[in-house]
DRENVO-772544 format. One line per field, with one value per residue: residue in one letter; residue number from 1; x, y, z of N, C-alpha, C in turn. Coordinates in steps of 0.2 Angstrom, whole numbers, plus 2048, in hexadecimal, padded with zeros to 3 digits. Layout:
residues N
type <- [a,...]
seq <- [NUM,...]
n_xx <- [X,...]
n_yy <- [Y,...]
n_zz <- [Z,...]
ca_xx <- [X,...]
ca_yy <- [Y,...]
ca_zz <- [Z,...]
c_xx <- [X,...]
c_yy <- [Y,...]
c_zz <- [Z,...]
//
This chain:
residues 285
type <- [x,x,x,x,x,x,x,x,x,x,x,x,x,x,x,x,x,x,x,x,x,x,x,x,x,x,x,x,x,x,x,x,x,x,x,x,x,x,x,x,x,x,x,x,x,x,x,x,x,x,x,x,x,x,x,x,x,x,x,x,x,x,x,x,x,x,x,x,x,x,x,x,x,x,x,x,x,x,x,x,x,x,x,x,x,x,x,x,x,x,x,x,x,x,x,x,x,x,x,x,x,x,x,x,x,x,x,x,x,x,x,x,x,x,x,x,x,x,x,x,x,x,x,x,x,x,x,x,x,x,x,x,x,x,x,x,x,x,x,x,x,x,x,x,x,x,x,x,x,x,x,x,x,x,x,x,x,x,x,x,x,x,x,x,x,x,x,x,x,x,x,x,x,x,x,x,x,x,x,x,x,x,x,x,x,x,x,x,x,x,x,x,x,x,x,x,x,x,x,x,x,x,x,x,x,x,x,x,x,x,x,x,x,x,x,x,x,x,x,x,x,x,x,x,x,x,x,x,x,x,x,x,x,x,x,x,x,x,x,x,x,x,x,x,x,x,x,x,x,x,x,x,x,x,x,x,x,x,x,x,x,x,x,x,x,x,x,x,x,x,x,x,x,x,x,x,x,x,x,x,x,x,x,x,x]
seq <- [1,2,3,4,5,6,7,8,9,10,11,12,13,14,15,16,17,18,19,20,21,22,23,24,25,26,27,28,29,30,31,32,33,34,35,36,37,38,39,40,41,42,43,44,45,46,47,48,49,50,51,52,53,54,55,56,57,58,59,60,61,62,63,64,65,66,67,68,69,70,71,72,73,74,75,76,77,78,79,80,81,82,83,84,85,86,87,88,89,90,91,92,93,94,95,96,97,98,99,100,101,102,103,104,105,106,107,108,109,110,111,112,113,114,115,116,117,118,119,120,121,122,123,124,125,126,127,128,129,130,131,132,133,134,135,136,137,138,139,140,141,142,143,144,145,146,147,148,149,150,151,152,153,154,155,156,157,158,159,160,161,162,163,164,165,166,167,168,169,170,171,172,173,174,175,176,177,178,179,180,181,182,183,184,185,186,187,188,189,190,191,192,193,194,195,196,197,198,199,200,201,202,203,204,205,206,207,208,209,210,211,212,213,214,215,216,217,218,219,220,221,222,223,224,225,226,227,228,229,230,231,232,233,234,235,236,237,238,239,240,241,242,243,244,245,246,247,248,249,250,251,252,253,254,255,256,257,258,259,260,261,262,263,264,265,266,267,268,269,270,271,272,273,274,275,276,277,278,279,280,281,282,283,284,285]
n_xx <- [760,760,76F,772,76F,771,781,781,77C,785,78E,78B,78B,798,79D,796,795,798,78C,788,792,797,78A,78E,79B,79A,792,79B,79F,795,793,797,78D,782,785,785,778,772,776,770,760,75C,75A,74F,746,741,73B,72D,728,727,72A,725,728,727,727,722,71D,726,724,731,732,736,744,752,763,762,761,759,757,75E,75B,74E,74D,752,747,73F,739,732,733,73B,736,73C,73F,744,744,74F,75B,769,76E,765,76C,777,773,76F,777,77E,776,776,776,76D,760,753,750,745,74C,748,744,738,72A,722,717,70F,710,715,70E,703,6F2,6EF,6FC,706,70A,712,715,725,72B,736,73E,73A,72C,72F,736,72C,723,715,70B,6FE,6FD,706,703,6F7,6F8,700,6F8,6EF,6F8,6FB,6F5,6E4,6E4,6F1,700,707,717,71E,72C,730,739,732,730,735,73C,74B,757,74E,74E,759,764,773,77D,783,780,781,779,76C,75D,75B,751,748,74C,752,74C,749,750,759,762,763,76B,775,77B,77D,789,792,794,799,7A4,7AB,7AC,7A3,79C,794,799,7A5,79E,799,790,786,781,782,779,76F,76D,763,75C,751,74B,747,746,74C,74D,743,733,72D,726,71C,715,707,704,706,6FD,6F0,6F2,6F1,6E3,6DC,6DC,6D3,6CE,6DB,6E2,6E8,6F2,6FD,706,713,71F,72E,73E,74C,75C,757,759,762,763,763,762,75E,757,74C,747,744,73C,72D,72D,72A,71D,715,70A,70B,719,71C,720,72D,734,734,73D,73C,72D,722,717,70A,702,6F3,6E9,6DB,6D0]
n_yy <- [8BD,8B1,8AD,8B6,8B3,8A5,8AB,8B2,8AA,8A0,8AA,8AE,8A2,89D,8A6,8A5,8A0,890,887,87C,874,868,860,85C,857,84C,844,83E,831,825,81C,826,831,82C,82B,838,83D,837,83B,847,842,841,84D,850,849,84D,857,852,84F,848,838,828,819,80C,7FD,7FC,7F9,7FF,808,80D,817,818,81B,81B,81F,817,820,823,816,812,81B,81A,80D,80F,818,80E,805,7F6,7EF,7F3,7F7,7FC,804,808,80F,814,808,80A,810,808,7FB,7FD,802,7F8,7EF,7F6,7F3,7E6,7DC,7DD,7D7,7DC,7E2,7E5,7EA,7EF,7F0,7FC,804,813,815,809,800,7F2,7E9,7E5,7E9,7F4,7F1,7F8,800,80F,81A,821,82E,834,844,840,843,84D,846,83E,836,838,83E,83D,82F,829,82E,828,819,81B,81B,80D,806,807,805,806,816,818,822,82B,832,840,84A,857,860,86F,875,882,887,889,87F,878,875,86C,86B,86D,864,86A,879,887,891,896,894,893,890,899,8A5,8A2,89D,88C,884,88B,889,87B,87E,883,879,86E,872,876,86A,863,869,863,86C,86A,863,858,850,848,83F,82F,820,821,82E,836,83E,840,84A,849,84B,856,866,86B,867,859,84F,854,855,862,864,86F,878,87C,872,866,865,867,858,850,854,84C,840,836,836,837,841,851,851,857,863,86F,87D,87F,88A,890,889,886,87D,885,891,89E,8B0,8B3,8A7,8A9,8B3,8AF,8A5,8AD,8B0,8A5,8A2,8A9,8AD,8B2,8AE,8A2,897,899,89A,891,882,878,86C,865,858,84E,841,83B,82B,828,81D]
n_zz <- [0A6,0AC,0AC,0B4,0C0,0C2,0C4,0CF,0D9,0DA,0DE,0EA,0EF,0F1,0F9,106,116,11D,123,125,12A,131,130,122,125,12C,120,11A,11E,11E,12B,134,132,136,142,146,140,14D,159,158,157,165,16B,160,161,16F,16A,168,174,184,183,182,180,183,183,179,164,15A,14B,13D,132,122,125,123,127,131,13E,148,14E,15B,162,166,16D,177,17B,180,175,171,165,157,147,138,127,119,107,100,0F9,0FC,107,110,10F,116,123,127,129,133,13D,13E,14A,152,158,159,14F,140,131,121,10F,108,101,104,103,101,10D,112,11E,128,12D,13B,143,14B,158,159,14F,146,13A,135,12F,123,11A,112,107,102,0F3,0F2,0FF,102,101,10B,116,117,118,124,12A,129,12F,13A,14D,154,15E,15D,159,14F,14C,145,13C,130,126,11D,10D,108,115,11C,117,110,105,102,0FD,103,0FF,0F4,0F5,0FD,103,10A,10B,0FD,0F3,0F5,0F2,0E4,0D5,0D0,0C6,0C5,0D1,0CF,0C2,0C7,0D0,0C9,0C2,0CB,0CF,0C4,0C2,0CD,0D9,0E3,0F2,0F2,0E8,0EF,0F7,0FF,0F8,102,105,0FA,0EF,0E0,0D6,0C7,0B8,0B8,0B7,0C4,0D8,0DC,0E6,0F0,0F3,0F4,100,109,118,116,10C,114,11E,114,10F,11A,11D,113,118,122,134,13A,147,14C,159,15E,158,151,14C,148,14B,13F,148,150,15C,165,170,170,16D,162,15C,163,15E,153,154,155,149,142,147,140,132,126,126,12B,122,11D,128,12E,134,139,137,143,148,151,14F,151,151,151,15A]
ca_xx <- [75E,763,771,775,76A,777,786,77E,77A,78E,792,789,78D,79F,79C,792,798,795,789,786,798,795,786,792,7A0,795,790,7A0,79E,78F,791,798,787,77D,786,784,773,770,776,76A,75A,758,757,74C,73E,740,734,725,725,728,729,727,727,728,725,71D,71F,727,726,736,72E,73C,74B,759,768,762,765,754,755,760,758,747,74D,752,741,739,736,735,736,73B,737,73F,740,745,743,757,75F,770,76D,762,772,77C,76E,76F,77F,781,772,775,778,765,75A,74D,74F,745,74B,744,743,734,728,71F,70E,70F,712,713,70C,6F9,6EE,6EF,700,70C,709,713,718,72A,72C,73C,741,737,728,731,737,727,721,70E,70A,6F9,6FB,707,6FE,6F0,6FD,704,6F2,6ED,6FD,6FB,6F0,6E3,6E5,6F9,702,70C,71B,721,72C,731,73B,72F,736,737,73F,753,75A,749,750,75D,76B,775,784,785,77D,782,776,767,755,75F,74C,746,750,754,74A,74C,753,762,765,766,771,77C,77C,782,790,797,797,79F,7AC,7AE,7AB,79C,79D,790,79F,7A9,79C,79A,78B,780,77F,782,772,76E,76B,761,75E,74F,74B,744,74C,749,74B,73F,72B,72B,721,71B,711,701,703,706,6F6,6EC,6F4,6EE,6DC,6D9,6DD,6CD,6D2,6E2,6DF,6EF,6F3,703,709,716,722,736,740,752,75F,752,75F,763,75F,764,75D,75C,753,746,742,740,737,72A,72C,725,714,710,708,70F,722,71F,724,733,738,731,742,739,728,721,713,709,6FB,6F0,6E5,6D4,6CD]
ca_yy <- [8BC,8AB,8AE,8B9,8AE,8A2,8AE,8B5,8A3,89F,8AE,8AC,89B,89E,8AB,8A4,89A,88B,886,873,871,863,859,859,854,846,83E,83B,82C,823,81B,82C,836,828,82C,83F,83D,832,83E,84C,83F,843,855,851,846,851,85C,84F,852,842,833,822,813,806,7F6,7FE,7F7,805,807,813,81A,81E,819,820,81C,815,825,825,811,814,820,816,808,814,81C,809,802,7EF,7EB,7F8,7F4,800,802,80C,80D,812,803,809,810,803,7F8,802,802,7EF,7EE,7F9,7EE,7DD,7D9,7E0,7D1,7DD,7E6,7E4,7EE,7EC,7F5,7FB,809,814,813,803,7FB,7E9,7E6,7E2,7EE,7F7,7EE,7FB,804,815,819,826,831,83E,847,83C,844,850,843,837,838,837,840,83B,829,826,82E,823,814,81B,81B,80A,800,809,802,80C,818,819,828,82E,838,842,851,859,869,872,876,888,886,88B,87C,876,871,863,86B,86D,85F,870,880,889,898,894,897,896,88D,89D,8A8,8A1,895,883,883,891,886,874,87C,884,875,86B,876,874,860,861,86A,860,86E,866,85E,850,84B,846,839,828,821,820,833,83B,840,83F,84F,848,84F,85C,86D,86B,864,852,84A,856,856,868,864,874,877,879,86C,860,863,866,852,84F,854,847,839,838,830,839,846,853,852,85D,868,874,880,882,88D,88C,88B,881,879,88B,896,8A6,8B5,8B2,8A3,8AC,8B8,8A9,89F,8B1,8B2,89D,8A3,8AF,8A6,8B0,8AD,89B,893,89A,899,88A,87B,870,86C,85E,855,847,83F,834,827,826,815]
ca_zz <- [0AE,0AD,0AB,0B9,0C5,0C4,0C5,0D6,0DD,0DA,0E1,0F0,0F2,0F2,0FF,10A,11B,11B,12B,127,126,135,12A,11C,125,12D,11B,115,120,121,131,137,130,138,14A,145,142,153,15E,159,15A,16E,16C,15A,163,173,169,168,17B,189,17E,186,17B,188,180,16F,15D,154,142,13D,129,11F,12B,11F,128,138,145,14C,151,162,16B,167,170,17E,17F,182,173,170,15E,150,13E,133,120,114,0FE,0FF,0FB,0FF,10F,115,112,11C,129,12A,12B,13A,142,13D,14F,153,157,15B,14D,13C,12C,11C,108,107,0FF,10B,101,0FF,112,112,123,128,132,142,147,14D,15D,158,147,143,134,137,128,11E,119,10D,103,0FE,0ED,0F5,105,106,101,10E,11D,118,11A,12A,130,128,132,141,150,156,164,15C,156,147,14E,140,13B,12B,125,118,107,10A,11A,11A,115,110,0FC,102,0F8,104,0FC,0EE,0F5,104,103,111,107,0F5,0F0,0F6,0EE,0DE,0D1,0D1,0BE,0C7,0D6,0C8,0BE,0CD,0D5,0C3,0C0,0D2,0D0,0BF,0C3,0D3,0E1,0E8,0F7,0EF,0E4,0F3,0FD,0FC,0F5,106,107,0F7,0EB,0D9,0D0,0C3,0B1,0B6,0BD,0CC,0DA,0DB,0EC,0F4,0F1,0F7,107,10D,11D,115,109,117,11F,10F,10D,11F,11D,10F,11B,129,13A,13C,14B,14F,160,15E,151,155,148,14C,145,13E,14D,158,165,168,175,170,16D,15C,15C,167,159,14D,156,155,141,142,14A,13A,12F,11E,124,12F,11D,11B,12D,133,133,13A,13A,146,149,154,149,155,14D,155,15B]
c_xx <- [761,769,776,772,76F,77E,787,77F,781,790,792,78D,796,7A0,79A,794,795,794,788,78D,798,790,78A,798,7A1,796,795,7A1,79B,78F,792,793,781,77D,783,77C,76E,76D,773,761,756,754,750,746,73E,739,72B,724,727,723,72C,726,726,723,71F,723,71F,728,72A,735,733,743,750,75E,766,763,75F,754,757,75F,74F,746,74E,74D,73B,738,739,737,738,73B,738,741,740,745,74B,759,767,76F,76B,76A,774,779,76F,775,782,77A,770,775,771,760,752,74B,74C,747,749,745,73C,731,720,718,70D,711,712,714,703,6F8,6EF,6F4,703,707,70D,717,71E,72B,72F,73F,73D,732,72B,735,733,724,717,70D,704,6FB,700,704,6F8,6F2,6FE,6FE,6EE,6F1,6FE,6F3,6EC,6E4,6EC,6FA,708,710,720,725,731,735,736,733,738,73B,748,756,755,74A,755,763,770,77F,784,783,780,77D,76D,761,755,758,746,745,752,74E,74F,751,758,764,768,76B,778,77F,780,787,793,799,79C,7A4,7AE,7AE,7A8,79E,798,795,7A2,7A6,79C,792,783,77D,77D,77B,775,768,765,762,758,750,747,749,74B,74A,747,736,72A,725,720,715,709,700,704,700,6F0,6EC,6ED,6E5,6DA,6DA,6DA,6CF,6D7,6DF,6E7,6EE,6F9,706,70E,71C,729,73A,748,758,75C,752,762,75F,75E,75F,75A,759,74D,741,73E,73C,72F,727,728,71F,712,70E,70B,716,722,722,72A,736,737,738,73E,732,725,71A,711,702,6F9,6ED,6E0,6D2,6C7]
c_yy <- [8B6,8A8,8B1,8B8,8AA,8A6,8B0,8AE,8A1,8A2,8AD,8A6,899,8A1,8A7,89F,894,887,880,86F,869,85E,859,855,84B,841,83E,836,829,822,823,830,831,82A,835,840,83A,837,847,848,840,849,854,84F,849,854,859,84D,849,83B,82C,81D,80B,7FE,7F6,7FA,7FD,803,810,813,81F,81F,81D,81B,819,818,824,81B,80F,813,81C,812,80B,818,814,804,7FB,7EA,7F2,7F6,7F9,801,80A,80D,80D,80D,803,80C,80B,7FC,7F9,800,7FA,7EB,7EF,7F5,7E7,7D9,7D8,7DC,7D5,7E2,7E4,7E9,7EB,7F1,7F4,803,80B,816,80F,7FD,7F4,7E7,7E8,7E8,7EC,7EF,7F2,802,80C,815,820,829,836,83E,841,83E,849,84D,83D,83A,83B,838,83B,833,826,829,82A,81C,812,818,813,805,803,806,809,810,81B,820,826,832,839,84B,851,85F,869,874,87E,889,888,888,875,872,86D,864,86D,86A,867,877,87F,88E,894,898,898,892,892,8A4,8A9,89B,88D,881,884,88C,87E,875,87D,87D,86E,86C,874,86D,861,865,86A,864,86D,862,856,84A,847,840,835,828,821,828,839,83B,842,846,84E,84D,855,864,86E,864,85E,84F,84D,856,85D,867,86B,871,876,874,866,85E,863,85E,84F,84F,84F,840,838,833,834,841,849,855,856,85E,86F,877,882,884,88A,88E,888,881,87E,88C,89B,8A9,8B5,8AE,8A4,8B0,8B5,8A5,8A5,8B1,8AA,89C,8A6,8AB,8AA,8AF,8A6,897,890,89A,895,884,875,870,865,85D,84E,844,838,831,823,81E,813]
c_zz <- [0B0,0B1,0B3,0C1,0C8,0C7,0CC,0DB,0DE,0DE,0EA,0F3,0F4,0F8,106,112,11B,121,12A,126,12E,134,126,11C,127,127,118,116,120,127,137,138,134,142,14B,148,147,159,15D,158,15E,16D,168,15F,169,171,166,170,17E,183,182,180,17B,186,179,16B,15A,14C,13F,134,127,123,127,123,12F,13E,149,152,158,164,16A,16B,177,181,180,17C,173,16B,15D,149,13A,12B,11D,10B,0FE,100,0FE,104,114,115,115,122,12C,12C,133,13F,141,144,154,155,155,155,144,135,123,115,108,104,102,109,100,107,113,11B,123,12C,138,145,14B,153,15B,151,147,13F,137,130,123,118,112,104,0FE,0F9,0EE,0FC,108,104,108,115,11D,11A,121,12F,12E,12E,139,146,153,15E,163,159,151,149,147,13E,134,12C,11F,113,109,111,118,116,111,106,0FC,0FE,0FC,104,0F7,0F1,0FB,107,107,109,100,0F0,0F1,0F2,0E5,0D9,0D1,0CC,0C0,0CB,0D2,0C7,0BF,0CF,0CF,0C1,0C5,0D1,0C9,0BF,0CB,0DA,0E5,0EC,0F4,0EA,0EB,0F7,0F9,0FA,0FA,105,102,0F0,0E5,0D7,0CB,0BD,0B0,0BA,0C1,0CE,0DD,0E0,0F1,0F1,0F3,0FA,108,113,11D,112,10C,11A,11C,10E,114,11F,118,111,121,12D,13F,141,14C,155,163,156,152,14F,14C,146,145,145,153,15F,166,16C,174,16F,166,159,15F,162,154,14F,155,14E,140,141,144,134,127,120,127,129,11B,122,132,131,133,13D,13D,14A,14D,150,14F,152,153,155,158]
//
């Protein structure tokens, strides 16, 4: 079965068109991938509803390349301190804002903040949350270094989500963590690179990912929707003032995106057809 698991997943994958051919083409560049992911930002925090930030201290959690730093400045803010554990990224990042007075970035590890309490009037996490080794330790962080009265604006994709397993540099096939075991997607996705057809062979080193040596897929935590806020309830304080489910296709209008946005609301499919799930976490005074 193994055997024909893999054979199938190939098959497919070969097959399959290839719809993130525009992020892939992005991270071949760093700074390219960095403007890529700039100019989808507006639309992104569009969906945490009228966003003023007018002389707030933001804290940008898990910056990666720098795309969200901008449009933060564009919505008011007056400092931004921004970090990331990725050390090559974050050099890239500092690179591209060395000229920033207003702008701090820093290595650092996001259950571990090295700032003092209740400093930062709004705190950032985009795409982040899927990635930390420790959900609740760093919500308990978020809500440590944040001031009160401030919010947590955050969104995730859920694993189960389309593209919710991140292998998008080797798989083409939407929900192939769905579909397929983690062991069949590992050792699809090890064949690809060693025989070179993998778009992950081809990037530099800001963008491209490390496989590792097990089976499971190793730069996701497999966030789902409940296990965020199973996380969330053992962190007291944190109150959600918005919570909202979008399906894949978002920034559409179509009719098709009308049906999905339907399948979202149900609670046994929102898992697998929720892209993007997003959050406002207040912190009571």
């Amino acid at each position: 079965m193994g055997r024909f698991s893999e054979w199938l997943l190939l098959t497919l994958n070969r097959f399959a068109p290839l719809v993130n051919r525009a992020l892939l083409t992005a991270k071949s560049d760093p700074n390219h991938y960095r403007d890529f992911l700039q100019t989808r930002s507006e639309s992104s925090f569009e969906l945490f509803g009228d966003l003023n930030l007018e002389d707030k201290l933001v804290l940008d959690v898990g910056c990666g390349m720098g795309s969200n730093i901008k449009y933060l400045y564009a919505c008011g803010a007056r400092v931004v301190v921004a970090f990331d554990i990725d050390l090559c990224q974050l050099r890239n990042t500092r690179a591209a804002f060395v000229d920033s007075v207003q702008t701090c970035l820093l290595a650092a590890n996001a259950e571990w903040m090295p700032f003092r309490n209740d400093v930062f009037d709004v705190l950032v996490a985009t795409d982040t949350f899927e990635h930390l080794r420790d959900v609740e330790a760093v919500l308990r962080e978020c809500y440590r270094v944040l001031r009160p009265g401030g919010e947590l604006l955050l969104y995730y994709p859920p694993f189960y989500a389309p593209w919710g397993a991140h292998m998008v540099n080797w798989i083409r096939v939407p929900w192939c963590q769905v579909f397929f075991s983690e062991s069949t997607i590992m050792r699809v996705a090890r064949r690809l690179e060693l025989e070179g057809s993998a778009t992950n062979n081809l990037l530099p080193p800001e963008t491209r990912l490390d496989l590792q040596d097990g089976e499971t897929i190793p730069f996701v935590n497999h966030l789902t929707l409940r296990g965020f806020r199973e996380s969330l309830t053992c962190v007291p304080g944190w109150q959600i003032t918005k919570s909202q489910r979008f399906p894949p296709g978002w920034r559409s209008k179509g009719i098709l995106t009308k049906a999905l946005r339907i399948l979202v609301s149900l609670p046994l499919l929102q898992e697998i057809f929720t892209s993007k799930a997003v959050f406002i976490l207040y912190k009571e005074r």
